[in-house]
C-alpha positions in Angstrom: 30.1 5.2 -2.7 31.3 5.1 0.8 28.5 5.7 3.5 30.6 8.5 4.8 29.8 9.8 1.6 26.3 9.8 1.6 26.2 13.4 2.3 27.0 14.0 -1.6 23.6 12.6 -2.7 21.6 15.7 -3.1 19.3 17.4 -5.9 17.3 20.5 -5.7 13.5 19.9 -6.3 11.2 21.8 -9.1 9.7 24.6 -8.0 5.6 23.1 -8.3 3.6 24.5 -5.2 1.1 22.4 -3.6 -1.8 25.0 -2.7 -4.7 24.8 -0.3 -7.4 26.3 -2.6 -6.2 23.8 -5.7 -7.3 20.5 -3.2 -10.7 18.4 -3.2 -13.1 18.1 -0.5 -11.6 15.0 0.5 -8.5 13.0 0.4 -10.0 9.9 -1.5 -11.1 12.7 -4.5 -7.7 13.9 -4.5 -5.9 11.5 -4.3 -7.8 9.8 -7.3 -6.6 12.9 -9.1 -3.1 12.3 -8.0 -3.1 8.6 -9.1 -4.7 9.3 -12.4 -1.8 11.6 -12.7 0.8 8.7 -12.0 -1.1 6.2 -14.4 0.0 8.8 -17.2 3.1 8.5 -16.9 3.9 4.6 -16.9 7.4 5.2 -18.1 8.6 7.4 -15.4 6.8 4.8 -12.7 6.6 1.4 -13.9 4.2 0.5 -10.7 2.3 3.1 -9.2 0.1 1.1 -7.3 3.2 -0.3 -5.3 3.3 1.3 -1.8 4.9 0.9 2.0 2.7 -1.0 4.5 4.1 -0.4 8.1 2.6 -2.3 11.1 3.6 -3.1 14.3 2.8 -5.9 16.3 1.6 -6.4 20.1 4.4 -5.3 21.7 4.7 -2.2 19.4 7.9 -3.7 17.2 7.3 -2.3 14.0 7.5 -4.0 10.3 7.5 -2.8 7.0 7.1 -3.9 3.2 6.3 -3.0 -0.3 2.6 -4.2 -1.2 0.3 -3.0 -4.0 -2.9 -1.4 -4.0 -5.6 -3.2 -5.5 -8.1 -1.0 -4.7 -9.9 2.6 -3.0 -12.9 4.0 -2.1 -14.5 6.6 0.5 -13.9 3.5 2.9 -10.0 3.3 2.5 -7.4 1.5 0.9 -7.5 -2.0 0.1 -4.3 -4.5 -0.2 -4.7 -8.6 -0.2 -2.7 -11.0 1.2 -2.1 -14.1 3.6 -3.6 -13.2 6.6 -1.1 -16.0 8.3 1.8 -13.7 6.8 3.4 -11.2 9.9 1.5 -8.0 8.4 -1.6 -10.3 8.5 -0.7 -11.2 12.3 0.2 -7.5 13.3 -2.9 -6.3 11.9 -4.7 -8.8 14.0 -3.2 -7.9 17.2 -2.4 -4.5 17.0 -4.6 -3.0 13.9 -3.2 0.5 13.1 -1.1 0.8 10.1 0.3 3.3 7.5 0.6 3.2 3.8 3.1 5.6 1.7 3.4 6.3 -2.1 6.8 6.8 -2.9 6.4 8.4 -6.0 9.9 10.0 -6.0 10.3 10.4 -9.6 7.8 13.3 -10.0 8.5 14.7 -6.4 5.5 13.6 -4.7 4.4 11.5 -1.9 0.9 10.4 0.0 1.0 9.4 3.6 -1.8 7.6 5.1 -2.1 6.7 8.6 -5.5 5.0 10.5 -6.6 1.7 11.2 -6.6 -1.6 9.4 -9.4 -3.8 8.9 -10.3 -7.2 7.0 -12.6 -6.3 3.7 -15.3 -8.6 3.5 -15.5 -12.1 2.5 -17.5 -11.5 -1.0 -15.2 -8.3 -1.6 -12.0 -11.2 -1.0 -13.6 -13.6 -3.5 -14.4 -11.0 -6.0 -11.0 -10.2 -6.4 -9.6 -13.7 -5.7 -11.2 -14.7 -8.8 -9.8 -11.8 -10.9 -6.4 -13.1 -10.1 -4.0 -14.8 -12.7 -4.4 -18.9 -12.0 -0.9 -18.9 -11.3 -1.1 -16.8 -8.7 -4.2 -18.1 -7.3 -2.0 -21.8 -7.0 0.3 -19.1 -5.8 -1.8 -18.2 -2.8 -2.5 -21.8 -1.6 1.4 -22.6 -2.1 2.5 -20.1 0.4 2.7 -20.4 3.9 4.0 -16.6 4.0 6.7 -15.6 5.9 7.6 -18.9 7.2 10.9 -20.5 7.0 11.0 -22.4 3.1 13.6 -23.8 1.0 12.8 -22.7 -3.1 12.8 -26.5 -4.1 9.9 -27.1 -1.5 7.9 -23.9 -2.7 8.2 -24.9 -6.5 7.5 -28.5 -5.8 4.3 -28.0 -3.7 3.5 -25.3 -6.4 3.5 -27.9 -8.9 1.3 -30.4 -6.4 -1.3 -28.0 -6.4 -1.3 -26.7 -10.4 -1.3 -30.8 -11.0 -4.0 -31.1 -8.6 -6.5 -28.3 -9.8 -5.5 -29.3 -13.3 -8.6 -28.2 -15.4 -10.5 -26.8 -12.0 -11.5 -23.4 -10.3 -9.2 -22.8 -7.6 -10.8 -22.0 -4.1 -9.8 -19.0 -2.5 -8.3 -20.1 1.1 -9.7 -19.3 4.4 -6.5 -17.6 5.3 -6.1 -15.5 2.2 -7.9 -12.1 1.8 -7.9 -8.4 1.7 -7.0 -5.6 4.3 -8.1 -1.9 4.1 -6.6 0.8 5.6 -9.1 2.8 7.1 -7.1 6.6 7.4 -7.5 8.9 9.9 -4.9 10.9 8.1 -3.8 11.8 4.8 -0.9 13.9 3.5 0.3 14.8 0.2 3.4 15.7 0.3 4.8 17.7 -2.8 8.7 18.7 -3.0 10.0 22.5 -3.3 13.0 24.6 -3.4 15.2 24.8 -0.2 13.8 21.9 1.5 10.4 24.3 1.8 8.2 21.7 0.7 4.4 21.7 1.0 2.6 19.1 3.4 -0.9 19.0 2.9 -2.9 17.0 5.4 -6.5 16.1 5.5 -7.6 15.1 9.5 -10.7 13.3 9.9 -12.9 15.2 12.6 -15.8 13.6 13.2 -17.8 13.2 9.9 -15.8 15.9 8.3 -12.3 16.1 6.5 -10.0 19.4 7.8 -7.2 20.5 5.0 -4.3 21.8 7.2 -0.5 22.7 6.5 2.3 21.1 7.8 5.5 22.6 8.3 8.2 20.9 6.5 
């Protein structure tokens, strides 16, 4: 298809309203209930976890990527990665981020915007440890988002496999989790005629405020 075509790519969206009075208290409890929801239905989304992390860095530039979500609580959202990488720089020097769930095959979508933190070191380790030992070799290999050929990657790969051979792998220094601390949440549902709901929680204060968003 030609992109002066693009205007041809268009579907109409069930009719499923999003309602104020059908939410949770808070964003984290619904959007647990919205996840769960995903997790049923592995065939339609093979990774549900997977999400968008935009940043921006110093000068305001911004970046974006898919990561995965290996964790939330009432503190925020929790990816892991090389904190050397560029979203590990631009959440050092600028950290505000936002996260989206593109979960297009059942016409949803949660938007989270706030500020990005570095989880703890035991919380890092904990999960570190949990990790497949390939991709804990994985981790050391990388120098992330640096310049490689794939013969060097696989190569040092293989230095480091041979040289754990038969031991625990350290986590690295520069290798650990981020959280997403939001100040906003949406949940986004599509509806007929481009009249779809936006549901957005707003931290005020201590408290969470449910408000509509006009599509």
């Amino acid at each position: 298809m030609k992109g002066d075509d693009l205007y041809k790519l268009r579907r109409s969206y069930a009719d499923n309203p999003l309602n104020e009075a059908d939410m949770a208290a808070d964003p984290f409890t619904q959007f647990e209930h919205w996840f769960d929801h995903v997790l049923g239905i592995p065939d339609v989304i093979a990774e549900p976890n997977a999400m968008v992390l935009a940043t921006a860095d110093a000068d305001g530039q911004p970046s974006a990527r898919m990561v995965l979500l290996k964790g939330f609580d009432d503190r925020g959202f929790v990816l892991h990665t090389n904190y050397t990488s560029r979203k590990g720089q631009e959440a050092a020097a600028n950290p505000k981020g936002s996260l989206v769930f593109p979960w297009n095959h059942i016409e949803r979508q949660v938007v989270i915007v706030g500020s990005v933190e570095k989880v703890s070191d035991a919380e890092s380790v904990e999960y570190f440890s949990a990790r497949p030992r390939g991709s804990q070799i994985a981790a050391l290999t990388s120098e992330q988002s640096q310049v490689i050929t794939r013969e060097g990657l696989e190569r040092r790969w293989a230095e480091l496999a041979e040289k754990y051979a038969g031991d625990p792998i350290p986590r690295p220094d520069f290798w650990g989790g981020l959280r997403v601390v939001p100040a906003t949440v949406e949940f986004w549902q599509g509806r007929n005629n481009r009249l779809h709901d936006r549901l957005r929680y707003r931290r005020d204060a201590s408290a969470w405020v449910l408000e509509r968003l006009s599509p």
